[in-house]
N, C-alpha and C positions, 0 to 999 in steps of 0.2 A: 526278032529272034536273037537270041543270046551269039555274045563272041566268045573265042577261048583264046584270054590275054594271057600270054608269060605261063612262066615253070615256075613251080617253088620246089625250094628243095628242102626236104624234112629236117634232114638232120646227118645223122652217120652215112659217109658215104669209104666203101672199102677200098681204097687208095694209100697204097702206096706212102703218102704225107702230104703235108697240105697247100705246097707248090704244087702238085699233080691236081689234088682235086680240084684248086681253082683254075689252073690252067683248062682242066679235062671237059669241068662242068659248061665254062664260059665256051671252049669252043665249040662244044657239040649243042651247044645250046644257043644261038650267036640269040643279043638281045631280047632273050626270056626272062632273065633273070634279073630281078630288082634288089634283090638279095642272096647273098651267098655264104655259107657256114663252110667251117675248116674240115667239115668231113669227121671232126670227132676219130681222128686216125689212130692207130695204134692201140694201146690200152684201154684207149676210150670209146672201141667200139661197138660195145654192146649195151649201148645206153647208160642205165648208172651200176653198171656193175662195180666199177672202178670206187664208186663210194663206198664200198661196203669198209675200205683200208680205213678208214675214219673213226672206226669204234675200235680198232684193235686195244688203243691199251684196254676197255676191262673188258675183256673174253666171255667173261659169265651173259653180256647181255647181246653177244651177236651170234646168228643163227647158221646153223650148217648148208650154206647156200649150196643148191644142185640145181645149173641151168637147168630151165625147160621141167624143173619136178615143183610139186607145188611147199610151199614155205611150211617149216613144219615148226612149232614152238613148244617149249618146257611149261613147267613149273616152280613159281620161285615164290617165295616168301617175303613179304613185302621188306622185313631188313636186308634179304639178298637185292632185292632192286636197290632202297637206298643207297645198300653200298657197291654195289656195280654204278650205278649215277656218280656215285662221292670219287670211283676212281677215274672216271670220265672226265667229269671236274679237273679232278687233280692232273689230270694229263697234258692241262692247257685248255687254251679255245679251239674248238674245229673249226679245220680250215679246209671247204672246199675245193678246191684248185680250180674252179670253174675258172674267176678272174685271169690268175697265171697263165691257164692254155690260151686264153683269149688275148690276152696282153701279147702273149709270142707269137702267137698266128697274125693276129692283126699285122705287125709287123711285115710278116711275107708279104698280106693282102694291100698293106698300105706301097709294098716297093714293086708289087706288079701293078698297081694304078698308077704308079707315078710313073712307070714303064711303058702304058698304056695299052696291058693286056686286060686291066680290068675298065668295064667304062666310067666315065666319072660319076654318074647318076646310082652305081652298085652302095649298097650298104651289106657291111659285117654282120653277118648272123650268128647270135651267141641263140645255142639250144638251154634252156633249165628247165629242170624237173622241178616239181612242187613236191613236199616230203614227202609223201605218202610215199613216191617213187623208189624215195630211199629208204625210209624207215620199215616198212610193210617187207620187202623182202632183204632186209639185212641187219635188223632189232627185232629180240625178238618180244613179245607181245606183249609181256605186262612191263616192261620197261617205255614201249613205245612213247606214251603220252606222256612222260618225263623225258624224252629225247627229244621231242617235239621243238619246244623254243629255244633249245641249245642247237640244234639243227638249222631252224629258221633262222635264227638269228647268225648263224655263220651264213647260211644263204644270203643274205641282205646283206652282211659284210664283204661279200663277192661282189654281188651285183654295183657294191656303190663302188669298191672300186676298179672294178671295169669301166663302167661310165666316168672314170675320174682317169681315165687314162686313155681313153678312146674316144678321140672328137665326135660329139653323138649325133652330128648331120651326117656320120659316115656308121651308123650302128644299129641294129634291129636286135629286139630281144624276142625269143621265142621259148612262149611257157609250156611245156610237154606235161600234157594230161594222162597219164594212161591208168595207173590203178585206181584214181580218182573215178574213170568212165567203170571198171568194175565194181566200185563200192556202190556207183550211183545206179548201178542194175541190180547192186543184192547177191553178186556174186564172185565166184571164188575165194577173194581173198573179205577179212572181216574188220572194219573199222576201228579202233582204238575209242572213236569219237562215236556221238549220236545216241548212243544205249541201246543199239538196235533196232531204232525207228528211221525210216528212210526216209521220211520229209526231213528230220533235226542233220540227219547223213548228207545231204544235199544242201543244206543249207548251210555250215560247218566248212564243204567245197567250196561254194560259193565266196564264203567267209575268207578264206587261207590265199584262194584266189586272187580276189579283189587286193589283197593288203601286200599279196607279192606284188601286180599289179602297179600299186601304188609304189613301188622303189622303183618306178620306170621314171627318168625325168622328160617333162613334158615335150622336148626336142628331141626324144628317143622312139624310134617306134617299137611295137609289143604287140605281137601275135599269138593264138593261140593253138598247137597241133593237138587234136582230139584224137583219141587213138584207143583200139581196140587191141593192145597187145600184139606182141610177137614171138611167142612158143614153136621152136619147129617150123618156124615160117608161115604158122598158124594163130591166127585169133584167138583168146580164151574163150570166148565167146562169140558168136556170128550173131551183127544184129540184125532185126527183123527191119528195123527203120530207124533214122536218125534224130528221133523221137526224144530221145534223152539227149544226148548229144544238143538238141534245138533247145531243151528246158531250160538246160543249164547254162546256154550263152544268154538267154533274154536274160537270166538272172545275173549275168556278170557284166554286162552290155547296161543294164539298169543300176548298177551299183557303180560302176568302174570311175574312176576319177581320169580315167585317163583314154582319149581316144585308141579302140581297138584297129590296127590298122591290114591284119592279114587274120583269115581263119580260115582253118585247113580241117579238112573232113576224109575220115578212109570211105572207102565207094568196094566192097570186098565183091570177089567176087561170087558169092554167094550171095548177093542179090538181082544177080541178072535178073532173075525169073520173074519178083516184083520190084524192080528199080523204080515205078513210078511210086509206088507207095513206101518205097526206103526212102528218096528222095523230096516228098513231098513235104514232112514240116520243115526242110529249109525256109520255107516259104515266109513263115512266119517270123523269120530272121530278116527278110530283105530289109523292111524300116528302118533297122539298128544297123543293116551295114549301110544305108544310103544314108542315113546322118552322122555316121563316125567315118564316113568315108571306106568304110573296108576293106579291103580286096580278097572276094572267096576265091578258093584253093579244092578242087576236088580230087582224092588220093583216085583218078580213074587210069593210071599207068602202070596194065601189067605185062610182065615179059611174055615174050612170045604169045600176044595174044588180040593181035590187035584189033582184031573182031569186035572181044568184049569192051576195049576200050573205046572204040568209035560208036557201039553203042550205047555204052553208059553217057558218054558224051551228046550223043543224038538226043537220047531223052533228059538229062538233065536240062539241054536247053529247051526242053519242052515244058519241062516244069516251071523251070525257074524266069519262063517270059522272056523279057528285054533286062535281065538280069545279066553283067558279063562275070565271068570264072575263068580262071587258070586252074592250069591240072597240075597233078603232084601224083605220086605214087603214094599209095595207102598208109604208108610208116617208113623209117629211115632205110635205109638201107645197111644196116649193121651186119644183117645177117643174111644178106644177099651175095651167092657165087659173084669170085669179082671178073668172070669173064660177063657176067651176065649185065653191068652198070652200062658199058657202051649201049648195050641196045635199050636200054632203060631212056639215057639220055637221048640218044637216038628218036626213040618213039613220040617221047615228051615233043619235042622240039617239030616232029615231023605232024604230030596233032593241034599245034597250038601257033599261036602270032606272036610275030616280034611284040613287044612292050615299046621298044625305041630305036 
């Protein structure tokens, strides 16, 4: 029968700053945690909202963001893109700040290890989104595929220099999936890329995937968080089974140049009813994670609910054999009440095994 090793922790956690969060996380968590992220605090806590500040010099091509409302785009004429592009351009290179937050955090993370509040065995969790995250809701649509490789490529400029400032036996990167797992169902939000055929659409993720993927250096680990959104504390979508979510790791798992070392799955609960058959095409992941070494992550942590959580728990290990999993909560915690993270941690820690 399956074990439930360690906690992961997603991402955004609502804290205060990020002395708190690592303090908070590691105690209430004692040896779950193999990794630990800065809680993504402050400005940064509603995933990439914070990107949006990136396009401001040219105006014409960013969109009237309204949390929780769905993305709404113009009409522009291909010389108005040009020149919204030409003033983008001209405003300099974009620069993510992912690097910066991570470079200062680290810093905290590296002098409560050396304090020895964190254990020596913990790695730095940097969270990144893939563009779609950013572009999709804060470019808007016909500019998108021209923002693309100006985009990416400040991405990769982040990422190299974090890993150029962060001894990478003490660093985990985590790739955050979320409008990506909407495009690859055909819903809500609408591609830039593909022409509208969803096999060229999935394959295009795949594609952007793998090649972020590849700025990971090979003594760095890279995880992937799948994610069905977070609207109102709501999914855009409730999926029926993790069916896509499975297609798409065999496809990145076969491409990847670089061992996948954490993947993390939401477990909603909307599928208590058939949790065997949500849960079921993991199955055909186990190979890829028993040769890459993997360690799955199931998001089955929800507040006050511990019912559901020990049974999603019961039957995933019913699925998934002599498979072992750590649990996580469904998606970050950005937008979770912050009296409500104690019992988050709490629960985690009181369903699952120390790690070390």
């Amino acid at each position: 029968m399956a074990r439930v090793r360690g906690v992961h922790m997603v991402g955004s956690v609502p804290l205060p700053n990020t002395e708190t969060v690592l303090r908070q996380c590691l105690a209430s968590q004692p040896g779950r945690l193999k990794r630990i992220p800065d809680g993504e605090t402050g400005f940064r806590g509603m995933f990439t909202t914070w990107q949006m500040l990136l396009f401001q010099a040219s105006p014409d091509l960013c969109t009237k963001f309204v949390h929780n409302a769905p993305v709404e785009s113009g009409e522009f004429a291909v010389e108005q893109v040009d020149a919204g592009i030409k003033t983008l351009k001209e405003a300099g290179p974009l620069e993510t700040g992912y690097d910066t937050h991570a470079i200062e955090s680290y810093a905290t993370f590296k002098k409560l290890k050396e304090e020895g509040v964190i254990p020596s065995a913990v790695r730095f969790q940097v969270s990144l989104a893939t563009p779609p995250n950013v572009l999709t809701p804060f470019v808007q649509f016909p500019f998108q595929h021209k923002v693309e490789p100006l985009y990416q490529d400040a991405l990769y400029r982040s990422m190299r220099k974090l890993q150029d400032s962060i001894p990478h036996k003490e660093l985990a990167i985590q790739i955050d999936m979320a409008i990506d797992t909407a495009f690859a169902e055909g819903f809500l939000f609408k591609p830039w890329f593909g022409e509208g055929n969803i096999e060229k659409i999935k394959e295009y993720i795949v594609d952007y995937t793998v090649r972020m993927i590849g700025q990971v250096e090979k003594d760095v680990e890279v995880g992937l968080h799948n994610c069905y959104g977070d609207m109102e504390h709501r999914h855009w979508l409730e999926p029926t089974s993790l069916a896509i979510i499975t297609e798409r790791g065999l496809a990145i798992f076969a491409k990847s140049p670089h061992p996948i070392n954490f993947f993390h799955c939401p477990v909603p609960k909307s599928a208590l009813e058939n949790l065997e058959a949500y849960l079921e095409p993991l199955k055909r992941l186990i190979p890829d994670f028993e040769k890459h070494g993997t360690e799955l992550y199931l998001g089955v942590v929800h507040f006050g609910d511990r019912q559901a959580t020990e049974k999603m728990i019961e039957v995933a290990k019913r699925v998934l054999g002599g498979f072992p999993f750590g649990v996580a909560t469904e998606c970050g915690m950005g937008r979770t009440p912050a009296g409500e993270v104690e019992g988050l941690l709490k629960l985690s820690a009181e369903v699952s095994e120390p790690v070390y």
